[in-house]
Steps between C-alpha positions, in 0.01 A plus 500: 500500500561825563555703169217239374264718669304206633530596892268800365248258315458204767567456877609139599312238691711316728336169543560224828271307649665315805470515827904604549575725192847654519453815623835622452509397124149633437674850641776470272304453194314796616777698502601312173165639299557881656836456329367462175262803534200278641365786763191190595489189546190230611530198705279201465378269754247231551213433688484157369530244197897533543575141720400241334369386138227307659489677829125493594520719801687835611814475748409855627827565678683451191335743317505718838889456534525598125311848546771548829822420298327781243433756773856482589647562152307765508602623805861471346455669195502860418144672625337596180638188255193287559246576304232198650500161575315230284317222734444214250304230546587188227227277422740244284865461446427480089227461293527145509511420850186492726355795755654553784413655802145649406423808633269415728700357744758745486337810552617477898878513348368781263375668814781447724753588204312839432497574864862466601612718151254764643627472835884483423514133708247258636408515894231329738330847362472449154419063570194670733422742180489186209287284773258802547479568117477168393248384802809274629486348819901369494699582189759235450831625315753214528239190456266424220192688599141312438 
């Protein structure tokens, strides 16, 4: 890869979407891509769409613990290799299956994703914050919320 002169082309996207990613491995392939000449790289996480082929609703604390496994790679990794993070949110698993997960109900794991990458971790703070901007009364992370 490196006399290819593709690390000056492209910077990777290192993709995982569960809610215990190995952090440790994610470093290594970090370190893996700066190897090669790769001076960026992206992660990619998900706000939703990423449970279940005919999941209907968002699991927000699986999408929350995703964003936290990210926050420590990133903590891990050198200080200026990330270039940004992707928050994806799948609507189907292929173009045959059916929608999942429509946006509508999970724009409070959108909101509570966003907030904890802004705010390096998620606290009774940034919970407080989402219910405020989202006119919330009790923001439910580890339940299906109605």
């Amino acid at each position: 890869l490196s006399e290819s002169g593709v690390p000056q082309l492209v910077q990777p996207m290192i993709w995982d979407y569960a809610a215990d990613i190995d952090v440790e491995g994610k470093v290594q392939l970090i370190e893996k891509y700066r190897r090669c000449g790769f001076s960026k790289v992206w992660f990619a996480s998900a706000f939703k769409g990423a449970t279940g082929v005919n999941q209907s609703l968002t699991l927000i604390g699986h999408h929350l613990r995703n964003q936290l496994e990210w926050l420590q790679v990133a903590s891990r990794s050198p200080v200026d290799v990330l270039e940004g993070i992707a928050l994806t949110g799948w609507q189907r698993y292929d173009h045959f299956s059916v929608l999942c997960e429509l946006l509508p109900v999970a724009i409070p794991s959108l909101a509570v994703c966003l907030q904890a990458l802004k705010n390096g971790g998620y606290s009774e703070k940034v919970k407080e914050n989402v219910e405020n901007l989202l006119g919330m009364s009790n923001l439910e992370v580890d339940t299906f919320m109605r």
